[in-house]
KOLKOLGU-150894 format. One record per residue (C-alpha): residue number from 1; residue in three letters; x, z, y. Coordinates in steps of 0.2 Angstrom, whole numbers. Layout:
> NUM ALA X Z Y
...
***
This chain:
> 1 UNK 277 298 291
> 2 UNK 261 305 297
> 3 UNK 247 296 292
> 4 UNK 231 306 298
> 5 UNK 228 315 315
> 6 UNK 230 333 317
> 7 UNK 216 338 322
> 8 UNK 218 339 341
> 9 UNK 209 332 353
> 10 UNK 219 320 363
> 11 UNK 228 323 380
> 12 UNK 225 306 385
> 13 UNK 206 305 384
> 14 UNK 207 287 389
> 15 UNK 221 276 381
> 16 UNK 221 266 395
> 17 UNK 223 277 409
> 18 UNK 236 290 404
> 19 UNK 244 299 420
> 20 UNK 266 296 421
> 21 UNK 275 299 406
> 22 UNK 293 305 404
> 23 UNK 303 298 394
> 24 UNK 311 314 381
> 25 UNK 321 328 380
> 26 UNK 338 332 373
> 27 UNK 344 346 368
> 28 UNK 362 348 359
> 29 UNK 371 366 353
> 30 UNK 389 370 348
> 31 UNK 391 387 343
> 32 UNK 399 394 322
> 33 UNK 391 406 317
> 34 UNK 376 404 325
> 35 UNK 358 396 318
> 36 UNK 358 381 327
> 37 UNK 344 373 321
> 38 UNK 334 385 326
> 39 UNK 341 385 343
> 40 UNK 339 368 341
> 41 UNK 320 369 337
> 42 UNK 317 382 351
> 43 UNK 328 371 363
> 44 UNK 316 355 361
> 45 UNK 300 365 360
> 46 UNK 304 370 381
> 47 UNK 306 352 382
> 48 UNK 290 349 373
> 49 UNK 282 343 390
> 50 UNK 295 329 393
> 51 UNK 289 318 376
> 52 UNK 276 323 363
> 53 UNK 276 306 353
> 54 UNK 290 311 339
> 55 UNK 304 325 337
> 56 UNK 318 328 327
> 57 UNK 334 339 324
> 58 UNK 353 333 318
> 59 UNK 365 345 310
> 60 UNK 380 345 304
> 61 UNK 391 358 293
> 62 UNK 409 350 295
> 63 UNK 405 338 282
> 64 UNK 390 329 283
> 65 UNK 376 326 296
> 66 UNK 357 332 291
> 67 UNK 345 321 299
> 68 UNK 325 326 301
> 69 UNK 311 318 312
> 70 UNK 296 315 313
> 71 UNK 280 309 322
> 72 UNK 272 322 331
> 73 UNK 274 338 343
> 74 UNK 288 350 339
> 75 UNK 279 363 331
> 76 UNK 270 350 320
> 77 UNK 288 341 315
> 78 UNK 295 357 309
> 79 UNK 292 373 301
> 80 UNK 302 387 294
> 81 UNK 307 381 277
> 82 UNK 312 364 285
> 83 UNK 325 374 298
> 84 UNK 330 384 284
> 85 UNK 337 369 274
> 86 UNK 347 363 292
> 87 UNK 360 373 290
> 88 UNK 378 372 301
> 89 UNK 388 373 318
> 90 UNK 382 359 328
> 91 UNK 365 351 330
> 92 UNK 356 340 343
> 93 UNK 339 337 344
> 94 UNK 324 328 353
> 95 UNK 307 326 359
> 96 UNK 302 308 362
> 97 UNK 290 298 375
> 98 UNK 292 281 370
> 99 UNK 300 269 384
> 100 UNK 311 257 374
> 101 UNK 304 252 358
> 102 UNK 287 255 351
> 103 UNK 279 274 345
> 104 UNK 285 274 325
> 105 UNK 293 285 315
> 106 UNK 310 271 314
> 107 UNK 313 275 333
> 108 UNK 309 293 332
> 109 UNK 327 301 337
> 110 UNK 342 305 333
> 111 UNK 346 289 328
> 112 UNK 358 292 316
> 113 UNK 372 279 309
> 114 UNK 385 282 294
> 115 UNK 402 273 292
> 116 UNK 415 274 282
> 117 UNK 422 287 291
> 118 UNK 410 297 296
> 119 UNK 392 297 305
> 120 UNK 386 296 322
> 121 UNK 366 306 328
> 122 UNK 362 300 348
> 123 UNK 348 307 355
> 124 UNK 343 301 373
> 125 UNK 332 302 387
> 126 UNK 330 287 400
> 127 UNK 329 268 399
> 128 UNK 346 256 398
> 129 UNK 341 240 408
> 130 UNK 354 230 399
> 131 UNK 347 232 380
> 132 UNK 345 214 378
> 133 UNK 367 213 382
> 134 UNK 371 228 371
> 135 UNK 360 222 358
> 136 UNK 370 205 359
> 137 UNK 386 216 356
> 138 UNK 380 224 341
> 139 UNK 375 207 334
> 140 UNK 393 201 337
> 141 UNK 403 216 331
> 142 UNK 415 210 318
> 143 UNK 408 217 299
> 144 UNK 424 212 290
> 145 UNK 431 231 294
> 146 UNK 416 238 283
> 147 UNK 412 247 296
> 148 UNK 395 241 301
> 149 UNK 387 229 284
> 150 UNK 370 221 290
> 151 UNK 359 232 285
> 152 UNK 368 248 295
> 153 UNK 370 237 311
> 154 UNK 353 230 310
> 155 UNK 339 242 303
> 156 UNK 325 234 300
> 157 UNK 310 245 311
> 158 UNK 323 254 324
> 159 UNK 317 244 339
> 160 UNK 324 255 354
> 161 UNK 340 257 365
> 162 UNK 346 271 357
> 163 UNK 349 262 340
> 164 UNK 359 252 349
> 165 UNK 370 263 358
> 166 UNK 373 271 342
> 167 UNK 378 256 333
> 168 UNK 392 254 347
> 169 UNK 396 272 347
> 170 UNK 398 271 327
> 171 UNK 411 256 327
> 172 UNK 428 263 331
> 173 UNK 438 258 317
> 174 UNK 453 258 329
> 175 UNK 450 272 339
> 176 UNK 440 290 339
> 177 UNK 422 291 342
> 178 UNK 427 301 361
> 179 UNK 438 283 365
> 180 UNK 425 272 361
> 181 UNK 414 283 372
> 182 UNK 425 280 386
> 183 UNK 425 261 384
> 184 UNK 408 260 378
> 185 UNK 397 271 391
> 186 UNK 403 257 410
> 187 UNK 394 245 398
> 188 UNK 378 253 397
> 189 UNK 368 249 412
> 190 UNK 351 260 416
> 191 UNK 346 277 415
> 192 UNK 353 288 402
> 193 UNK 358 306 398
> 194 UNK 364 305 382
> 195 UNK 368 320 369
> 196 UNK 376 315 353
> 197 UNK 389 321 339
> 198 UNK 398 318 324
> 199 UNK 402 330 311
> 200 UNK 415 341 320
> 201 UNK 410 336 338
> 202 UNK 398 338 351
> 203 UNK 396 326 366
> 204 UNK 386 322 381
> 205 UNK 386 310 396
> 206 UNK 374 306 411
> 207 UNK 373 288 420
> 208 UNK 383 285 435
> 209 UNK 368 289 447
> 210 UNK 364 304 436
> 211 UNK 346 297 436
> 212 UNK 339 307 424
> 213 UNK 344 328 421
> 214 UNK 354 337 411
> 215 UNK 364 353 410
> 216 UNK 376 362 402
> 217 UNK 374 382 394
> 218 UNK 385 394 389
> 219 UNK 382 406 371
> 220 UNK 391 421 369
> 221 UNK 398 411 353
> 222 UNK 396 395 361
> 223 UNK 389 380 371
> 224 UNK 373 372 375
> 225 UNK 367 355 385
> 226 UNK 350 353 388
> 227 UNK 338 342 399
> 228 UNK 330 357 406
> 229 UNK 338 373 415
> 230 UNK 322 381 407
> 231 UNK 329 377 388
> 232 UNK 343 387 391
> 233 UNK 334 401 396
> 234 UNK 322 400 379
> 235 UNK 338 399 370
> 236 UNK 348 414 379
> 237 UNK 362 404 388
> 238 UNK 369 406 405
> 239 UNK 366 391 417
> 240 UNK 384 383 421
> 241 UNK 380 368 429
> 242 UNK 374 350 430
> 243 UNK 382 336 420
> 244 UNK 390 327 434
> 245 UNK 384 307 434
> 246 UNK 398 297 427
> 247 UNK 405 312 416
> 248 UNK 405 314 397
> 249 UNK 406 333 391
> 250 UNK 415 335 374
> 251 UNK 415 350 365
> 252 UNK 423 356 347
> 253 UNK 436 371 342
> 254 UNK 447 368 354
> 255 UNK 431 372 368
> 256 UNK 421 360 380
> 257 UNK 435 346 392
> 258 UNK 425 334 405
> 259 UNK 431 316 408
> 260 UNK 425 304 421
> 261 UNK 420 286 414
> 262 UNK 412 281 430
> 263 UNK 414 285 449
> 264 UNK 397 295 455
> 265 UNK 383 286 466
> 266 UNK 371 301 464
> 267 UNK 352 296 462
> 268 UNK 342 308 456
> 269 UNK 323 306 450
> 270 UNK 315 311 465
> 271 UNK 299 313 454
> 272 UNK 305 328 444
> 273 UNK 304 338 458
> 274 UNK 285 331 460
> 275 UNK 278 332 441
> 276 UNK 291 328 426
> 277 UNK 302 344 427
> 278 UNK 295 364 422
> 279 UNK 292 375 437
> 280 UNK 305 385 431
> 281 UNK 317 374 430
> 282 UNK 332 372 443
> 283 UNK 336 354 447
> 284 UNK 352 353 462
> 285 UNK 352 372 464
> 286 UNK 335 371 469
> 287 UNK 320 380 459
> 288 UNK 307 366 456
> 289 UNK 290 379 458
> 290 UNK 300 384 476
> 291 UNK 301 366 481
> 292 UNK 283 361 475
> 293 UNK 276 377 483
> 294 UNK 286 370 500
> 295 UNK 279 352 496
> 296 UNK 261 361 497
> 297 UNK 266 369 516
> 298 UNK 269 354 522
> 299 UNK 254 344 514
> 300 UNK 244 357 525
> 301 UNK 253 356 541
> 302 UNK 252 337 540
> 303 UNK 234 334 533
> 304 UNK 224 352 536
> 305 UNK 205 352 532
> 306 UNK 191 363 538
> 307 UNK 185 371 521
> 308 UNK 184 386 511
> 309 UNK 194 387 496
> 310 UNK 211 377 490
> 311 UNK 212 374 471
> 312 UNK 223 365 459
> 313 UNK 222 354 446
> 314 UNK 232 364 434
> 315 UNK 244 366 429
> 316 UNK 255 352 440
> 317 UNK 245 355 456
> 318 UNK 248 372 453
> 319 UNK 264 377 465
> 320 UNK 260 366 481
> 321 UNK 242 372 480
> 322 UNK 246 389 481
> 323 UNK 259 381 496
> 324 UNK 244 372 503
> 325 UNK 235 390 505
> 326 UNK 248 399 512
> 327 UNK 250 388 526
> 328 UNK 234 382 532
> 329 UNK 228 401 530
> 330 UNK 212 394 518
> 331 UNK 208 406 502
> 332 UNK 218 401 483
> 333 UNK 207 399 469
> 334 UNK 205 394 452
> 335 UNK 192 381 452
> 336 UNK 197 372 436
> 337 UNK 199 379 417
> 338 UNK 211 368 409
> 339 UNK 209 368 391
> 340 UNK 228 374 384
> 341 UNK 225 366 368
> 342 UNK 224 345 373
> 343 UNK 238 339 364
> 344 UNK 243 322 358
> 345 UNK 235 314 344
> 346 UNK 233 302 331
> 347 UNK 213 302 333
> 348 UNK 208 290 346
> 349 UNK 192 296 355
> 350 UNK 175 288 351
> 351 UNK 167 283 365
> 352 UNK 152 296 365
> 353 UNK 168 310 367
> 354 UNK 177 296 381
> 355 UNK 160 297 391
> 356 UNK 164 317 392
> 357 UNK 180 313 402
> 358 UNK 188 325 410
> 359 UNK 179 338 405
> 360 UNK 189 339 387
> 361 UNK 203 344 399
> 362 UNK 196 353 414
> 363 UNK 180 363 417
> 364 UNK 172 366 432
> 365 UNK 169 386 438
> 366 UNK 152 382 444
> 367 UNK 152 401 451
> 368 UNK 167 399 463
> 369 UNK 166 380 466
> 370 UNK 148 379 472
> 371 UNK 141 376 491
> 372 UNK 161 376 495
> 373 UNK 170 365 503
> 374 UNK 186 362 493
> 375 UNK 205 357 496
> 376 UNK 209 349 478
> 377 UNK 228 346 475
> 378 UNK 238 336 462
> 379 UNK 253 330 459
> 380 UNK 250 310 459
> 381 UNK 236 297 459
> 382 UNK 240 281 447
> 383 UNK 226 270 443
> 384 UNK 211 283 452
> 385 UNK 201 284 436
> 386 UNK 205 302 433
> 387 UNK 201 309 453
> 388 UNK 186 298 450
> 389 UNK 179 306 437
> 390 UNK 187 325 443
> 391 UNK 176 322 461
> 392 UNK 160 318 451
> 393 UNK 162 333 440
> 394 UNK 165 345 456
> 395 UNK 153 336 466
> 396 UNK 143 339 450
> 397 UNK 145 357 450
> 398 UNK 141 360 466
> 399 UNK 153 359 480
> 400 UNK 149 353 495
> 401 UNK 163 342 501
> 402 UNK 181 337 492
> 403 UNK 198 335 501
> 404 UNK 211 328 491
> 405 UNK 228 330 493
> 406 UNK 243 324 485
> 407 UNK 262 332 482
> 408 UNK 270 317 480
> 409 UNK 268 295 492
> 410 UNK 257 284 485
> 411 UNK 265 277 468
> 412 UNK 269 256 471
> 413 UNK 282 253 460
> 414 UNK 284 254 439
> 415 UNK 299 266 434
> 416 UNK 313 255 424
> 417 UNK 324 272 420
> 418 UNK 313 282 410
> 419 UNK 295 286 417
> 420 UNK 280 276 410
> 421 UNK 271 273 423
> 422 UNK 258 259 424
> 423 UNK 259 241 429
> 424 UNK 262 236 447
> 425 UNK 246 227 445
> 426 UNK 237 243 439
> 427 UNK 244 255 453
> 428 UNK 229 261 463
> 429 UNK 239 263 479
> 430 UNK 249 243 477
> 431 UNK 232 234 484
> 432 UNK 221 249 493
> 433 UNK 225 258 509
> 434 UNK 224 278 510
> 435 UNK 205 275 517
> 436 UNK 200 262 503
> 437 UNK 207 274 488
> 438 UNK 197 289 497
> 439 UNK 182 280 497
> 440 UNK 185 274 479
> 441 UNK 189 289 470
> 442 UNK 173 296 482
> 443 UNK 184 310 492
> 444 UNK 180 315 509
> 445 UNK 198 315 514
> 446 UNK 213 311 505
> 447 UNK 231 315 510
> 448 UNK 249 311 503
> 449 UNK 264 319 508
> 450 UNK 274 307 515
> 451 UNK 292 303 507
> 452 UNK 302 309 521
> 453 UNK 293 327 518
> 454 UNK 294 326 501
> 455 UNK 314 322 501
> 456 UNK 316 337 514
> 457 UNK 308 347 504
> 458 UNK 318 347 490
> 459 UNK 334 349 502
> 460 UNK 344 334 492
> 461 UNK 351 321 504
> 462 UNK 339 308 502
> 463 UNK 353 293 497
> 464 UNK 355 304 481
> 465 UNK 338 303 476
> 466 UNK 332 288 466
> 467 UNK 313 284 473
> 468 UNK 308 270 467
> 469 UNK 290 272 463
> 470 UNK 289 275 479
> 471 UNK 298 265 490
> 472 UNK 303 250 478
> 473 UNK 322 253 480
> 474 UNK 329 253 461
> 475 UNK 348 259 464
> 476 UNK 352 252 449
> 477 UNK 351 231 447
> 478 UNK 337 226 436
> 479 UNK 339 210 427
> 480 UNK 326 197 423
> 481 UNK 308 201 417
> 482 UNK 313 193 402
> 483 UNK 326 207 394
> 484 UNK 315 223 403
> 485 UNK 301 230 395
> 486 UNK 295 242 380
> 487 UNK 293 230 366
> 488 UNK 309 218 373
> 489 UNK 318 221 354
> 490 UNK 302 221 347
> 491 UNK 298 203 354
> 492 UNK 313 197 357
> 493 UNK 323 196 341
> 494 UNK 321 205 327
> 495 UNK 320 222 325
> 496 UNK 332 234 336
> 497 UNK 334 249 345
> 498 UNK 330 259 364
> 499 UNK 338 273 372
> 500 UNK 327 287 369
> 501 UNK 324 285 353
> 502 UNK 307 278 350
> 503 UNK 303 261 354
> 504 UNK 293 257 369
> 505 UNK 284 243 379
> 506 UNK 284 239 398
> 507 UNK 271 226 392
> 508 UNK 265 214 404
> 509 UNK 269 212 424
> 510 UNK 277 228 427
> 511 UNK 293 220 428
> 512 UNK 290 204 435
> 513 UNK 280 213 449
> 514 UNK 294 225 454
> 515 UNK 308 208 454
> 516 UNK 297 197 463
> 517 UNK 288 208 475
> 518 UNK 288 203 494
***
């Protein structure tokens, strides 16, 4: 494990007020004959934006199953001689945000799990909201086959969803891993897109509401899924199509079969479209960049503004900026220089470097920005500190007045299936009105776009989008505050596992605001 930083200043300059956080990305590769951990390694590092907490790769050569993780971003995880020693026909890897389980090496992912028979690696992004029953089902499993001993079923820092998923998945003694796949995956509750494998096989399967993405590839010599259209295009495969929800893909010599576990009651993450997903990724046939650029249009026909120059906040506020400006007819420009280099770290930042703020992340262009009146647009306000501080710094710099305008409603509710938002009690928009955040984050107007524009931007029926955050309608029943929340293994009982493969914590009144709200 990592001990030290690396050297980078930190993307979240304040701990405490971090912007929405996905919660991974997967990646999984089928394909003799080809180097698939380097596949792997270039899969995940396109994923890199989904999760930059921990990564890691599993191989297999037909025999055995070669595990390697780490905390860190990809390209810190792994070099050359590393990929070099991963040798085989089948890998999987991952790229973690923790949401289940705390941010330690033990629930980095894969999660790996031998048995007598062979081994199981699960890597997977989204957040089950039944942990605390499947953890009860590992606990209860029968040991006198030998095919889960204590220490396997029960390892002793894994405090995530996915260990336990794995556990399940690795006890079959009566029945191949695919089987137990088919009874296992109606038990699992939540968001999940799971990609997973054992020596000879590769599998993946999505949640009945298909919550969170994933997409399958095709190699000359072979077949890819992936979070992310935008991994298969790193890696050179041809888009094929979506995983359907409810459906488990296996693929091995014989070639890729599909198989229905669950009826489909799509319910997509509206909020990929907004922030989580690449601009060059296609989600429902739909280019996200297009549909963030026609999410800007509409922002500008439902809130225009008298001023001189639209800019972004890069690089999210990107697409509907340009959007906003082509609509309302007011000049594009780059107003802000985002630093490329602000990555995650192990260095917390002093408070001296914490007064700086935003400007580790973003500077103003003086030049451009002063004596205009400015359309600033993002992609979402949490908790206001970071508009705050961006107003003062352009108000700083000169401009005259600030309009702010925002590509996705105002954010009420926590996420339970794989985003990291903030509490309910620490959601800017949950106690102010429009007006009350304007004049707190000190704009001169402030706009959302409104959910109905935002759905109708993205042309996906809106009862096949999961909107949670914003409206409060979870599609998928959440149990009590008690068995939700990050650290639920952690605190609960001892030590266990979450579904993306690094433990993670809802800590606090997240939960209990979202069950008992009005």
């Amino acid at each position: 494990m990592r001990k030290g930083g690396d050297g980078r200043l930190t993307a979240a300059l304040d701990p405490q007020d971090s912007g929405p956080q996905d919660a991974c990305g997967v990646f999984g590769v089928w394909a003799p004959g080809e180097d698939v951990a380097k596949l792997t390694y270039y899969g995940i590092y396109a994923l890199q934006h989904r999760g930059q907490e921990s990564a890691g790769i599993a191989v297999s050569n037909g025999r055995q199953i070669l595990v390697y993780k780490d905390m860190g971003l990809v390209s810190q995880v792994f070099d050359e001689s590393t990929l070099e020693a991963l040798k085989g026909h089948l890998a999987i890897g991952h790229a973690r945000y923790s949401t289940t389980g705390a941010s330690t090496w033990e629930n980095a992912q894969p999660t790996f799990h031998p048995t007598p028979h062979g081994s199981i690696a699960l890597a997977h992004n989204g957040n089950l909201t039944n942990t605390a029953e499947l953890s009860t089902m590992v606990e209860d499993l029968a040991s006198l086959t030998g095919e889960l001993d204590l220490a396997m079923r029960r390892p002793e820092a894994s405090t995530n969803d996915t260990s336990v998923v794995t556990a399940l998945l690795a006890h079959h003694p009566d029945s191949t891993v695919e089987e137990k796949a088919m009874e296992l995956l109606p038990l699992v509750k939540g968001a999940f897109s799971f990609v997973w494998m054992d020596e000879n096989t590769l599998y993946a399967a999505r949640d009945p509401q298909g919550i969170r993405p994933l997409v399958i590839g095709r190699l000359e010599r072979g077949w890819v899924v992936a979070s992310e259209t935008a991994a298969l295009d790193i890696v050179g495969a041809s888009y094929i199509r979506e995983v359907e929800p409810g459906e488990m893909i296996v693929v091995d010599a014989d070639g890729m079969r599909s198989r229905h576990f669950a009826k489909p009651e799509p319910k997509g993450c509206l909020f990929e479209f907004v922030y989580l997903a690449r601009p060059d990724t296609v989600i429902s046939d739909q280019r996200v960049h297009s549909v963030r650029v026609e999410i800007g249009r509409r922002l500008a026909q439902a809130f225009p503004a008298d001023a001189d120059l639209v800019i972004p906040v890069p690089e999210s506020g990107t697409p509907s900026a340009i959007g906003y400006a082509e609509a309302s007819g007011i000049p594009y420009g780059m107003g802000l220089v985002k630093n490329s280099y602000v990555g995650r770290t192990f260095i917390q930042p002093s408070q001296t470097i914490r007064q700086l703020g935003i400007r580790l992340k973003l500077n103003p262009l003086r030049d451009v920005i002063e004596g205009k009146r400015l359309v600033v647009v993002d992609d979402s306000i949490v908790r206001g500190n970071t508009q705050r501080a961006l107003i003062r710094m352009l108000r700083e710099a000169g401009a005259r007045e600030v309009h702010v305008r925002i590509s996705s409603p105002p954010v009420k509710w926590p996420c339970f299936y794989g985003i990291d938002f903030a509490t309910r009690a620490e959601l800017i928009a949950n106690g102010l009105t429009n007006d009350e955040i304007c004049r707190s984050i000190d704009a001169d107007s402030l706009g959302y776009i409104s959910l109905e524009d935002l759905v109708d931007a993205t042309s996906v029926p809106k009862d096949d989008l999961c909107r949670a955050c914003f409206d409060g309608v979870y599609p998928v029943p959440l149990p009590e505050p008690e068995l939700l929340g990050k650290n639920l293994l952690e605190a609960a009982v001892p030590a266990r596992t979450d579904a993306d493969g690094l433990a993670a914590s809802l800590a606090g009144g997240g939960a209990t605001d979202a069950l008992d709200r009005p």
